[in-house]
C-alpha positions as CSV (number, residue, x, y, z in Angstrom):
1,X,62.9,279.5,35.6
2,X,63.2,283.0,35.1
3,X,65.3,285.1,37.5
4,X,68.4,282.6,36.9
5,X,68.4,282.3,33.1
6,X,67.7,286.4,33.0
7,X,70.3,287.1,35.4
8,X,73.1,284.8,33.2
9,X,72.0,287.0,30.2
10,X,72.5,289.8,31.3
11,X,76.0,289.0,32.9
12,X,76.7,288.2,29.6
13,X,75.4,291.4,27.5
14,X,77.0,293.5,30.4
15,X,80.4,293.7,29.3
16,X,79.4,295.0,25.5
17,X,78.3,298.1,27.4
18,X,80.4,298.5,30.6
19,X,84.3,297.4,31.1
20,X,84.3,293.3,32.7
21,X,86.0,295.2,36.0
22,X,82.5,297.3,36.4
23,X,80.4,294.2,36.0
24,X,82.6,292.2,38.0
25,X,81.8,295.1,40.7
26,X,78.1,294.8,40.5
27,X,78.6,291.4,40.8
28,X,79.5,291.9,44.5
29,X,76.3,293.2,45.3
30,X,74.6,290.2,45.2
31,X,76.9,289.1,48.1
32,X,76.5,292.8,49.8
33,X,72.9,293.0,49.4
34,X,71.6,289.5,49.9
35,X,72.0,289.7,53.6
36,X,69.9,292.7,53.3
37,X,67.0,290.8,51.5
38,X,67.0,288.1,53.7
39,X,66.8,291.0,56.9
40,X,63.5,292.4,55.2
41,X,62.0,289.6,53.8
42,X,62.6,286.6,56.8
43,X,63.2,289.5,59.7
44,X,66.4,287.8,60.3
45,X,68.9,290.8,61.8
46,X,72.5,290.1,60.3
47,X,75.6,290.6,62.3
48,X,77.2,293.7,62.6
49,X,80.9,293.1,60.3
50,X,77.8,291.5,57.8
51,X,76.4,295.0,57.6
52,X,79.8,296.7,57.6
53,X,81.4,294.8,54.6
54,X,78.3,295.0,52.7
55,X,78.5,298.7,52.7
56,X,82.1,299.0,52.4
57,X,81.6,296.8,49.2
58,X,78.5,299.4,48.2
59,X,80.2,302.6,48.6
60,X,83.3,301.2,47.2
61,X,81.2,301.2,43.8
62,X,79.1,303.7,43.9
63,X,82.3,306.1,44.7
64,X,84.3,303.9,41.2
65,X,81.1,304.6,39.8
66,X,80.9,308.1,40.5
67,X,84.5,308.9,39.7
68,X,84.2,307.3,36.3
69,X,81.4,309.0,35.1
70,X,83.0,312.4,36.4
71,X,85.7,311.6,33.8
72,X,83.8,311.3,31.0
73,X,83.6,313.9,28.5
């Protein structure tokens, strides 16, 4: 009753401050990082091409990421 309806307002107020491509990035972690949660929290280990896209999908925005705010002035 309070993660959901927080996370659908700030999917919402995120593209007033950030371009909808950006958000839609972040979105992606959710799918990259849940596998992650789930290895700390229920010490299940994840499969090897889990942990591979996952961090192609992290660097992959924290490099857009990274460029972007190289460009601005």
């Amino acid at each position: 009753m309070v993660v959901l309806p927080a996370a659908f307002i700030l999917i919402t107020l995120g593209p007033m401050r950030i371009p909808a491509a950006e958000v839609s990035m972040m979105m992606l972690l959710e799918t990259a990082l849940g596998p992650l949660w789930v290895w700390l929290i229920l010490n299940e280990i994840p499969p090897t091409a889990t942990l591979q896209g996952g961090s192609v999908v992290v660097f992959t925005l924290l490099a857009h990421s990274l460029l972007r705010w190289r460009k601005q002035p």
